[in-house]
N, C-alpha and C positions, 0 to 999 in steps of 0.2 A: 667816587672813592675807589682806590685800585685794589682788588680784592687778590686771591691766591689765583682764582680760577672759579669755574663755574663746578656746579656739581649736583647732583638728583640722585633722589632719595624717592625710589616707588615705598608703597606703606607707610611713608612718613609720619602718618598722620595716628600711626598706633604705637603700644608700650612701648618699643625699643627707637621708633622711630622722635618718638617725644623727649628722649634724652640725646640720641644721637643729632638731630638736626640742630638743638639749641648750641651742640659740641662743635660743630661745622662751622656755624656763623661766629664763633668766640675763636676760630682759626683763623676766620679770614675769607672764607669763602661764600659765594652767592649762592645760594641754597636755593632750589626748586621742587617741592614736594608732588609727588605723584601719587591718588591716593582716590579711590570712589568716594570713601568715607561711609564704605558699609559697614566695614567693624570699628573705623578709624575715627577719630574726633575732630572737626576742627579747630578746636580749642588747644590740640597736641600740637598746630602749628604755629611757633611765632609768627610775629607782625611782620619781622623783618625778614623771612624767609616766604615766599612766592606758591600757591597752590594751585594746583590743577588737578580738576577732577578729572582722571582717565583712568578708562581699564587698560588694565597693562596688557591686557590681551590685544588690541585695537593698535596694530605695528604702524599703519599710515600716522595715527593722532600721535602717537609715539615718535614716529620721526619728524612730523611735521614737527613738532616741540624739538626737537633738537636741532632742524633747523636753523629756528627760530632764535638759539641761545647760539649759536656758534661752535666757538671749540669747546665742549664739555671732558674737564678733565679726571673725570669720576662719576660711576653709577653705584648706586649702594643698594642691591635688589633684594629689598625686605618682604615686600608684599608673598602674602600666600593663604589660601585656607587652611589653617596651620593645625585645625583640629583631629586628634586620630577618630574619634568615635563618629565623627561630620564625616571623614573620607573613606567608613567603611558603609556608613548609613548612603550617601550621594557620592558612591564613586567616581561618576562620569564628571560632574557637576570639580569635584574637588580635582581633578585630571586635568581639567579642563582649565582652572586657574592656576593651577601648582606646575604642570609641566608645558600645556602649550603657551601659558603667558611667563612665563622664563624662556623659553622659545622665543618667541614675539619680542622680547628686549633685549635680547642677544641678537637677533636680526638686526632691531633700530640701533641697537649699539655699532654694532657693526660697521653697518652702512653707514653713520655720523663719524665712525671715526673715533669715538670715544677714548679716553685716554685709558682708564683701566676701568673694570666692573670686579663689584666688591660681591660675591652673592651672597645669602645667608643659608646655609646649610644647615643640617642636624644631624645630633648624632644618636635620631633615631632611626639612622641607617645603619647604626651596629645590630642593634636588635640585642638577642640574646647571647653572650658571648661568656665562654670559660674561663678567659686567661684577665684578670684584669693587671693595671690595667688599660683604657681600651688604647691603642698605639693605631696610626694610620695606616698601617700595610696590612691592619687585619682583615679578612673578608668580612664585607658586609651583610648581616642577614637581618633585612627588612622586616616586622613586624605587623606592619599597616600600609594600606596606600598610602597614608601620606608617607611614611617612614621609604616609600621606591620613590613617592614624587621629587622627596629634597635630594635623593641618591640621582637621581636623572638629571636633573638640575646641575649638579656639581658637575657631572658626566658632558653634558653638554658646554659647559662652561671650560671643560679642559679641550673638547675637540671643535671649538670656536678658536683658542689659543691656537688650536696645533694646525686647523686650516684653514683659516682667517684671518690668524694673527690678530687676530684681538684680545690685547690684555687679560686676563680677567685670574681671580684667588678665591676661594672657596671658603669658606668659619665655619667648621659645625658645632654650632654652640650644643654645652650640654644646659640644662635647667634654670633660667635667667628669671632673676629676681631682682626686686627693687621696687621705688618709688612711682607710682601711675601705675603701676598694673593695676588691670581688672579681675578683679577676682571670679567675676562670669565670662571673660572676656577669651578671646582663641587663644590665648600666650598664657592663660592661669596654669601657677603651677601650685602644687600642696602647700608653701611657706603663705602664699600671699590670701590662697583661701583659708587658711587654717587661721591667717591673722582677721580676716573678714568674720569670722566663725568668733573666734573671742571677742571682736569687737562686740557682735552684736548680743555675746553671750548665750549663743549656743552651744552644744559638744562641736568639739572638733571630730570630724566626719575622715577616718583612717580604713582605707583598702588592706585586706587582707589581716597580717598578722604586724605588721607596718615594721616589718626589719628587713623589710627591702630598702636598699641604700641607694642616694642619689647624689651626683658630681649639681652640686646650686653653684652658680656663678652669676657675682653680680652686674647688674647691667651697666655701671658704670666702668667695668674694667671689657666688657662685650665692646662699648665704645671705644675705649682704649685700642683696642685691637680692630677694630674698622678701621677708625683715620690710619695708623698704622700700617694697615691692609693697602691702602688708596696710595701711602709715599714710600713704602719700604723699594730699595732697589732689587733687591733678593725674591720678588715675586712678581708675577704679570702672566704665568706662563700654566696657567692650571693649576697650581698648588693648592692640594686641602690640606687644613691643619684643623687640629681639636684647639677649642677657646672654650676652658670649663677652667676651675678652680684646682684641678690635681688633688682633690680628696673628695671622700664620700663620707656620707652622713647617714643614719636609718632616717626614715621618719616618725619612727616614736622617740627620738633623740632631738627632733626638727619639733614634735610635739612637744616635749617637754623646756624647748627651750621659750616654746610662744606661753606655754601654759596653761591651765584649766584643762574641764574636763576632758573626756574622747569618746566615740564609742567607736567599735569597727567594722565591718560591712563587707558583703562578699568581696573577694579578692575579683580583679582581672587583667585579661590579659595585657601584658606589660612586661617589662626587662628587670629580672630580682635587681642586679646591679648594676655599677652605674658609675664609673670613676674616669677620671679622662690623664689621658698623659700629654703633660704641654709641652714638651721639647723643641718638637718644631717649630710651633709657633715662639718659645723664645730663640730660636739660632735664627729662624725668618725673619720674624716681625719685631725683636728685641722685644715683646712683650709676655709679662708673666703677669697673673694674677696677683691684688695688692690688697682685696677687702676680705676680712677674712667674716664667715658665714656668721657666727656669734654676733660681730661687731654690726653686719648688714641685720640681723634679723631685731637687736635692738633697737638700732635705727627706724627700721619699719614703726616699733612696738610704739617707739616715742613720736613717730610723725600722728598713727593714729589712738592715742594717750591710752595706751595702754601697760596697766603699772608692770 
């Protein structure tokens, strides 16, 4: 069957990756997930889409696989230790997957030729910022290791473009919710535990005074803006843009919309706010956010019955 092109997906096999790859194969494309499945599921991979357990760290096993596939016309580098409290407790350990293995796939990219690499960025390389809200030309002030690992990451990603000429465009999503998250899992964000928490009929568990506000965007317009990322002609050359929602919410307004009770617990360290401005990504990627947070967060309520 004549597909679009070939295409790999490292982390495939976790939240984001479990919506994006089923999105790749309904395009057309042969899908190759890249994944240990230490935090990843096998169950996140379709049948019809192809698995390999590799660390992305491991540049040989990396290229040998590209090799092996040919022309690969897209990477979509998901994979990471994505947790901040994991990459202040095991710095070295979270360094070590977050920035030498974006390293390590930017090399096998390279050398294969790849046609463009999609990376997944954050924008918890804003950090603490004044002005919201946050626009791309701001300077970045990192918060956590991981919050420098995704920043170096993007970093490398543009002076691969600029000395290598290898494709590649940067997403720093803000707060991604949706369907398959884990509520214990490295991607949990406050919507998806707080719905974990009513399920089971607990308080819902709120940091600080909880009117710190956060840009939720859901994962099915995060997707949106991947494939996008992979065909837009207007990108290839470093470009990071924000993929959040363009509005902020508190999360005692995020609590009240889930429900029941709360109670609230020492504050910490963290970003009070949290709004993203999507411009670029709509003049770049023609893509603008389409689900709006109410509508996602019922959605959730009703996949797991809760009235």
């Amino acid at each position: 069957m004549t597909t679009k092109g070939t295409v790999v997906v490292t982390g495939g096999a976790g939240f984001l990756g479990s919506h994006l790859v089923p999105a790749l194969l309904a395009e057309g494309y042969a899908v190759h997930v890249v994944d240990t499945l230490v935090a990843g599921k096998r169950e996140n991979v379709p049948p019809e889409a192809t698995l390999h357990e590799i660390d992305v760290r491991d540049t040989q096993a990396l290229g040998n696989l590209f090799a092996s596939l040919g022309d690969v016309a897209g990477l979509f580098h998901l994979a990471a230790l994505p947790r901040v409290q994991f990459s202040i407790d095991h710095i070295e350990e979270a360094h070590d997957v977050n920035v030498n293995g974006t390293l390590s796939v930017l090399l096998a990219a390279r050398d294969a030729h790849v046609g463009r690499v999609v990376y997944s960025a954050s924008s918890a390389a804003y950090g603490d910022q004044t002005v919201l809200p946050f626009v791309e030309t701001q300077l970045p002030n990192p918060l956590s290791p991981y919050a420098i690992h995704k920043y170096i990451g993007e970093q490398y990603c543009k002076n691969f473009s600029l000395h290598y000429g290898l494709p590649t465009v940067s997403l720093r999503y803000f707060n991604i919710y949706g369907p398959n998250a884990d509520p214990n899992g490295p991607y949990a964000q406050a919507i998806i535990k707080f719905i974990d928490q009513r399920k089971r009929g607990v308080p819902i568990t709120i940091t600080g005074d909880g009117e710190q506000t956060r840009d939720s965007v859901h994962v099915r317009d995060v997707v949106r803006a991947n494939i996008l990322a992979l065909t837009s002609p207007k990108v290839g050359h470093g470009e990071m843009m924000n993929i959040g929602s363009g509005k902020d919410c508190t999360i005692n307004a995020i609590a009240d919309m889930i429900g029941g009770e709360r109670v609230y617990i020492t504050p910490r360290v963290e970003p009070r706010h949290h709004r993203a401005n999507v411009e670029r990504a709509k003049e770049l990627l023609g893509w603008e956010p389409t689900i709006a947070l109410a509508d996602g967060i019922a959605e959730l309520k009703a996949l797991h019955h809760i009235a």
